[in-house]
N, CA, C and O atoms as a GROMACS GRO file, in nm:
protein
  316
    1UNK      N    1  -0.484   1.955  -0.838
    1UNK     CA    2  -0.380   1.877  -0.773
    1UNK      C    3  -0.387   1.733  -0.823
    1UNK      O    4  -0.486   1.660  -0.819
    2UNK      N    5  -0.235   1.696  -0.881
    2UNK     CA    6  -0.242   1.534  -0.914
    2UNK      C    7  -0.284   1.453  -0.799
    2UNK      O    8  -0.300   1.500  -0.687
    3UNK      N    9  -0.304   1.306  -0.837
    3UNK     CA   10  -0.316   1.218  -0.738
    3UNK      C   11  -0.188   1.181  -0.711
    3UNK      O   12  -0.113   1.182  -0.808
    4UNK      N   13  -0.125   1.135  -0.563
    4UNK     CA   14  -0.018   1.134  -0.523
    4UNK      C   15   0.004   0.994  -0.603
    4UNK      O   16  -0.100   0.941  -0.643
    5UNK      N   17   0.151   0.917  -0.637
    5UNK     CA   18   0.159   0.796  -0.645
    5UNK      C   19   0.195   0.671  -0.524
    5UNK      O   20   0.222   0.708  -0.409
    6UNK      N   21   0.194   0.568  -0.547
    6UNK     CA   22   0.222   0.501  -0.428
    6UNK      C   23   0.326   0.561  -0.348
    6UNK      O   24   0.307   0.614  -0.238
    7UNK      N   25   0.432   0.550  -0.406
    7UNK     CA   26   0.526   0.568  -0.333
    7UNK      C   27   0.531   0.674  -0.219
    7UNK      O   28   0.564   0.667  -0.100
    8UNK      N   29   0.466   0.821  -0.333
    8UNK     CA   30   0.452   0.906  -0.230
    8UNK      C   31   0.328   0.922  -0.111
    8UNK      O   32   0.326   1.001  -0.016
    9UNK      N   33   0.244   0.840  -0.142
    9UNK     CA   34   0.153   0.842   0.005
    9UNK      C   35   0.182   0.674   0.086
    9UNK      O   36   0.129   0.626   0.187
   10UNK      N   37   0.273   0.622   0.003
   10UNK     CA   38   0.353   0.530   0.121
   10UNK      C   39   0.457   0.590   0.211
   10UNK      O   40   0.500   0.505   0.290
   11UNK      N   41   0.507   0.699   0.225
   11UNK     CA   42   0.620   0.780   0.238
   11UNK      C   43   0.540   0.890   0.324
   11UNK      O   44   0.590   0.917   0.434
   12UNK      N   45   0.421   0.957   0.288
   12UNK     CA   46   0.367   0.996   0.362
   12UNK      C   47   0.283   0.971   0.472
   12UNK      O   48   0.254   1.053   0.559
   13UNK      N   49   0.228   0.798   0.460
   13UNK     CA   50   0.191   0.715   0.565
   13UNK      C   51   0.305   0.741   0.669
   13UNK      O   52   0.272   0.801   0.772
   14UNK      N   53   0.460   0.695   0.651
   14UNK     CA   54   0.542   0.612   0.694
   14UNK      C   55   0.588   0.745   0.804
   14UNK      O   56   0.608   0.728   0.924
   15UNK      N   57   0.598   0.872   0.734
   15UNK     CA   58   0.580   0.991   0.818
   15UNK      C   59   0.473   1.016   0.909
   15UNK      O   60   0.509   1.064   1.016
   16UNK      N   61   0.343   0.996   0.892
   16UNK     CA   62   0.249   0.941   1.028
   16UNK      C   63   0.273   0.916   1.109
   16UNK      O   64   0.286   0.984   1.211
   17UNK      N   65   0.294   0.763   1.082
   17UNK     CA   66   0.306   0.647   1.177
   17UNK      C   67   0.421   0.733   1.275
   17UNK      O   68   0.401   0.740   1.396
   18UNK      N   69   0.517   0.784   1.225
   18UNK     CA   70   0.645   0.808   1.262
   18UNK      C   71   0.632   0.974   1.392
   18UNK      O   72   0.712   1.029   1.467
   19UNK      N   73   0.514   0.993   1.362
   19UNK     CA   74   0.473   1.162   1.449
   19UNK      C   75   0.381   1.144   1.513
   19UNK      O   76   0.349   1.223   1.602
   20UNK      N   77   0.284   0.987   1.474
   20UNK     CA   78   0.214   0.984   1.602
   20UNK      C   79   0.289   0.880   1.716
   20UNK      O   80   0.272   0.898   1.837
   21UNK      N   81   0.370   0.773   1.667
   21UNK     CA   82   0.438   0.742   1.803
   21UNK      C   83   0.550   0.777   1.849
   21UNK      O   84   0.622   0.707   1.921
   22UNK      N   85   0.577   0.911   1.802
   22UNK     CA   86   0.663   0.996   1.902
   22UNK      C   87   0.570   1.063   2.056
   22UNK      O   88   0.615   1.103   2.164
   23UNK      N   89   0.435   1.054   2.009
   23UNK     CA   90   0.338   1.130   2.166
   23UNK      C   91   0.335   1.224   2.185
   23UNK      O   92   0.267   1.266   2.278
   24UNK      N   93   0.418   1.319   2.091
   24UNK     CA   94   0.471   1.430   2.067
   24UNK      C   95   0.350   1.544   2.054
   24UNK      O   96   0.345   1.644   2.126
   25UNK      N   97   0.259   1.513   1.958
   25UNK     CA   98   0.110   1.582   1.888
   25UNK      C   99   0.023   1.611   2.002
   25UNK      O  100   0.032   1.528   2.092
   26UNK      N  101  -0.062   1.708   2.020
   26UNK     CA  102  -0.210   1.709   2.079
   26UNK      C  103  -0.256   1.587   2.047
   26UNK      O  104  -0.216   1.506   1.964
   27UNK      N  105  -0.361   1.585   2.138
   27UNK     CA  106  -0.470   1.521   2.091
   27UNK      C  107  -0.554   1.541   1.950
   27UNK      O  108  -0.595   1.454   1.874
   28UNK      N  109  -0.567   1.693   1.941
   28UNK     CA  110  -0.667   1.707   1.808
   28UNK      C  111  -0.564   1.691   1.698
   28UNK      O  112  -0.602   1.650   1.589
   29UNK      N  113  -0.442   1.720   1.719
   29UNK     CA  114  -0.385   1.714   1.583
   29UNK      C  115  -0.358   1.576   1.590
   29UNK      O  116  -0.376   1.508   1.489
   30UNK      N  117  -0.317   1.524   1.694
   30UNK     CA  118  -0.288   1.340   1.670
   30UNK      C  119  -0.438   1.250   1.606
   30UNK      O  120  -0.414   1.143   1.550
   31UNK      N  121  -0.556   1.286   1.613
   31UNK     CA  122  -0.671   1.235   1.554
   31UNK      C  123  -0.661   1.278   1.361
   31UNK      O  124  -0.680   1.216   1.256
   32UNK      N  125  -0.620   1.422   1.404
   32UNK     CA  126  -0.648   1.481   1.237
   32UNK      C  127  -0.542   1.405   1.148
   32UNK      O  128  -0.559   1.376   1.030
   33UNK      N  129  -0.417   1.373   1.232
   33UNK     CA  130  -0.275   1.300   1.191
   33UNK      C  131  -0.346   1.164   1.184
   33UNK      O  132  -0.326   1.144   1.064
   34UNK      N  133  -0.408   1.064   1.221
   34UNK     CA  134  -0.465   0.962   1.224
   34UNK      C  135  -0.554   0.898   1.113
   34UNK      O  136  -0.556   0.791   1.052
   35UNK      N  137  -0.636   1.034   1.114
   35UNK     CA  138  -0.762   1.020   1.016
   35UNK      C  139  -0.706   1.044   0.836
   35UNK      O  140  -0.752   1.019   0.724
   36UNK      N  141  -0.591   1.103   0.890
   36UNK     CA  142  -0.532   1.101   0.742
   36UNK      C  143  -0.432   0.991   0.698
   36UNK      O  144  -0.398   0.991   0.580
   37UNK      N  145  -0.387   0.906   0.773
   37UNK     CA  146  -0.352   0.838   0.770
   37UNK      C  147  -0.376   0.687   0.762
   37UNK      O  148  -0.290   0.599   0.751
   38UNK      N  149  -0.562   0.668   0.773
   38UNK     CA  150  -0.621   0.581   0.754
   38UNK      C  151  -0.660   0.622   0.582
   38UNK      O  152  -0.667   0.542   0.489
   39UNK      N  153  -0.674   0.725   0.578
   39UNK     CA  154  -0.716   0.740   0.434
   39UNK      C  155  -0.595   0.685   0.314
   39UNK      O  156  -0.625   0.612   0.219
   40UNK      N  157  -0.481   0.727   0.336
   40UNK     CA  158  -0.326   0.724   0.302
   40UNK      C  159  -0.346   0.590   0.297
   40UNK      O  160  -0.378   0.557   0.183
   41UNK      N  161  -0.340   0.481   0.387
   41UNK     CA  162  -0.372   0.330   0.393
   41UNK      C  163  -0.467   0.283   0.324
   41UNK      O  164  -0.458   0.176   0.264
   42UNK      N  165  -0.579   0.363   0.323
   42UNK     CA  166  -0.693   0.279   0.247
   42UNK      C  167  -0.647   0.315   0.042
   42UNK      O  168  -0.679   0.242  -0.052
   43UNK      N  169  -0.564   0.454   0.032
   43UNK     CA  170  -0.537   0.461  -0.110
   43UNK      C  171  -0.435   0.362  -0.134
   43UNK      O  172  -0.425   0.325  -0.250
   44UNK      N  173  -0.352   0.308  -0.044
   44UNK     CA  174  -0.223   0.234  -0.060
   44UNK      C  175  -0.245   0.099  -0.113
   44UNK      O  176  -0.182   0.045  -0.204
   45UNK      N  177  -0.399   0.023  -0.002
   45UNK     CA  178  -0.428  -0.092  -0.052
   45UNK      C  179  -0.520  -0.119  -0.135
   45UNK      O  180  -0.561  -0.235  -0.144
   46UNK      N  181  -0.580  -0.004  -0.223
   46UNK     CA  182  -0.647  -0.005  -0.320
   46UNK      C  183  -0.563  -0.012  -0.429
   46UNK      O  184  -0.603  -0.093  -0.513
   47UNK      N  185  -0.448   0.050  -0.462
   47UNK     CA  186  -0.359   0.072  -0.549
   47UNK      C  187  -0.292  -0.092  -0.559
   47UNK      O  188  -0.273  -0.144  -0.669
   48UNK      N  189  -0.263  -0.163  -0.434
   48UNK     CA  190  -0.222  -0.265  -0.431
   48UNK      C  191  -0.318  -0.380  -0.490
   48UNK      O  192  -0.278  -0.464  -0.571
   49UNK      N  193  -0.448  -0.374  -0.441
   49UNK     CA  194  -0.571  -0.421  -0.471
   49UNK      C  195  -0.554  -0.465  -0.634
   49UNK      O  196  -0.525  -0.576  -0.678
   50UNK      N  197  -0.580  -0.342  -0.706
   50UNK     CA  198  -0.566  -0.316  -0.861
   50UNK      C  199  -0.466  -0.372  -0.937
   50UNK      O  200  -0.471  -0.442  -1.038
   51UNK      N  201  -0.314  -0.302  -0.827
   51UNK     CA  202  -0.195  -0.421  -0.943
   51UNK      C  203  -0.207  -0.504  -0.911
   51UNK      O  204  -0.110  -0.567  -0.953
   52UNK      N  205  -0.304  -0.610  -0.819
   52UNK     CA  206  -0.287  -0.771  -0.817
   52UNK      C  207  -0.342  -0.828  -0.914
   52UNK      O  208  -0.288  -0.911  -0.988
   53UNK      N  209  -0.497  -0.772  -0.921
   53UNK     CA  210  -0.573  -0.777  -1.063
   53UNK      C  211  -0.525  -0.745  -1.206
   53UNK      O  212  -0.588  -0.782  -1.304
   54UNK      N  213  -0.388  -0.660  -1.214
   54UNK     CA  214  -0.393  -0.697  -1.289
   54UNK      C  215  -0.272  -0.782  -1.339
   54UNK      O  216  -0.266  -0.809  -1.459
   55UNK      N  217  -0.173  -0.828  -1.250
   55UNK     CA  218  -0.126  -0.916  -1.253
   55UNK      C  219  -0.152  -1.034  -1.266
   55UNK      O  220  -0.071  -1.114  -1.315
   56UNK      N  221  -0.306  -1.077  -1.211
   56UNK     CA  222  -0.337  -1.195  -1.196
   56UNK      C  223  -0.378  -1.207  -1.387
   56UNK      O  224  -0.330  -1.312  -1.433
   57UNK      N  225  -0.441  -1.135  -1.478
   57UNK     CA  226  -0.493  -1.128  -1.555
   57UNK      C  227  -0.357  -1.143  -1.658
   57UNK      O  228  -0.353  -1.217  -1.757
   58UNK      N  229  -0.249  -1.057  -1.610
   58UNK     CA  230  -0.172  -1.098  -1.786
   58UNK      C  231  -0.111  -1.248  -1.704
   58UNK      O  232  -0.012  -1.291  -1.763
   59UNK      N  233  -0.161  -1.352  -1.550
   59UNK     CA  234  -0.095  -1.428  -1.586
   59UNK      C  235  -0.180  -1.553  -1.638
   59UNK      O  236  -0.160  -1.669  -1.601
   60UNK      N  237  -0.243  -1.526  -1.698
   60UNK     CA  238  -0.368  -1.649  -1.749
   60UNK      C  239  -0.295  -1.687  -1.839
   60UNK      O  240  -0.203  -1.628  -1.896
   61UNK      N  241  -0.354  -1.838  -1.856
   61UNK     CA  242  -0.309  -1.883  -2.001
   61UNK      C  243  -0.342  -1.884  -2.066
   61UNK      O  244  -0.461  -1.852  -2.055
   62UNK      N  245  -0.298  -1.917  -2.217
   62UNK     CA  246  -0.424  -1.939  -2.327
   62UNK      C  247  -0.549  -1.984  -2.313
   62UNK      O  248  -0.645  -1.926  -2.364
   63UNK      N  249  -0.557  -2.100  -2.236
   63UNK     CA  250  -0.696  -2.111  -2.237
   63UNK      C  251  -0.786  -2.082  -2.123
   63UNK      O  252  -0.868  -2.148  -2.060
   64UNK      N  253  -0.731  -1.927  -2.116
   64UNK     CA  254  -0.828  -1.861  -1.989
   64UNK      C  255  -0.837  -1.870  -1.832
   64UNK      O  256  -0.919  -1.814  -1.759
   65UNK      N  257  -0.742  -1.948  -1.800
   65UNK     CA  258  -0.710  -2.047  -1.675
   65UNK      C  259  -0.588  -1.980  -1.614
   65UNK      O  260  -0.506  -1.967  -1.705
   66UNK      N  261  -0.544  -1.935  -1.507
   66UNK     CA  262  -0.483  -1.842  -1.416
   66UNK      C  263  -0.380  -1.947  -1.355
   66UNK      O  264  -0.403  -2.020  -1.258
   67UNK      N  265  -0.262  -1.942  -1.428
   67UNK     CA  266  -0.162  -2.010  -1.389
   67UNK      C  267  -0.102  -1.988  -1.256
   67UNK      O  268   0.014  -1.958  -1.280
   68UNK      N  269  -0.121  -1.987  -1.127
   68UNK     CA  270  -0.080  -1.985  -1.004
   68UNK      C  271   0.060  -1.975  -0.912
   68UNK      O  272   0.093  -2.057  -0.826
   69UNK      N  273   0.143  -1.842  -0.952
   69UNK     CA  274   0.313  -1.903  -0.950
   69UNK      C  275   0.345  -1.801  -0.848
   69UNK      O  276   0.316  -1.685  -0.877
   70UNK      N  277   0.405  -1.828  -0.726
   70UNK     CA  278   0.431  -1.730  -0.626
   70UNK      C  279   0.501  -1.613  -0.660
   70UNK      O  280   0.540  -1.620  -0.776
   71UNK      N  281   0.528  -1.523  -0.613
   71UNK     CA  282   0.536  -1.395  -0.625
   71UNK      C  283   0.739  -1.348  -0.666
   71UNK      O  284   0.818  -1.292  -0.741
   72UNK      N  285   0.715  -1.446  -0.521
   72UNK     CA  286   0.869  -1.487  -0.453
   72UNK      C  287   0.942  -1.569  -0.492
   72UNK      O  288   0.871  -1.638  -0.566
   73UNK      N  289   1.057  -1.617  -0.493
   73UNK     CA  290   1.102  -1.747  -0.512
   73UNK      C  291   1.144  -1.760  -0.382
   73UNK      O  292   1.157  -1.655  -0.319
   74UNK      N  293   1.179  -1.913  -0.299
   74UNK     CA  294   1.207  -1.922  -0.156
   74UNK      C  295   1.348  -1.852  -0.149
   74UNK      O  296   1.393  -1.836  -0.036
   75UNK      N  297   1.416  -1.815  -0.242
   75UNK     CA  298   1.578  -1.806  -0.229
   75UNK      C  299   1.531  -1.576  -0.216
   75UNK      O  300   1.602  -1.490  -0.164
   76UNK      N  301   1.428  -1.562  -0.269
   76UNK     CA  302   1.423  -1.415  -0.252
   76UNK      C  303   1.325  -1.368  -0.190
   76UNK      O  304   1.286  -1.257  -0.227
   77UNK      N  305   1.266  -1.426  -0.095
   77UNK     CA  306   1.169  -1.385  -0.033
   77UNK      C  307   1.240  -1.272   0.119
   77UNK      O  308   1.184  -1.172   0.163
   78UNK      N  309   1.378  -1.333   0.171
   78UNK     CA  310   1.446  -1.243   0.245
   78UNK      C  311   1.564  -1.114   0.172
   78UNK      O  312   1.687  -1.120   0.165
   79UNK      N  313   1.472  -1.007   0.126
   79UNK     CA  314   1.546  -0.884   0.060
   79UNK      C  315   1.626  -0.846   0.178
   79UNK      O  316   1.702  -0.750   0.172
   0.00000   0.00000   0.00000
């Protein structure tokens, strides 16, 4: 089995979140729904983790020094 990509265990988080606060679940399945869903989160911000690094890296400059430029511009920060 591949590894899922972001998108799809962001999508599968977002389905979680979405079945455990309906109240709907047992208890045991709302824990097993939980526990997978911390995992889902912890692959999400590892993945995030990684493209920062390596963003931060192609944005160095020539002389090795990490040019500092927000992400956002103030005019697109509200999508």
């Amino acid at each position: 089995m591949s590894k899922k990509t972001f998108e799809q265990s962001l999508k599968q988080l977002e389905q979680i979140v979405d079945e455990l606060e309906s109240g709907d679940l047992p208890l045991e399945k709302a824990l097993t729904k939980f526990e997978e869903g911390v995992k889902l989160s912890r692959s999400c911000t590892s993945t995030l983790d990684e493209i920062e690094r390596k963003i931060s890296i192609l944005l160095k400059n020539p002389s090795g020094e990490r040019d500092e430029k927000p992400f956002f511009s103030d005019e697109s920060e509200e999508l």
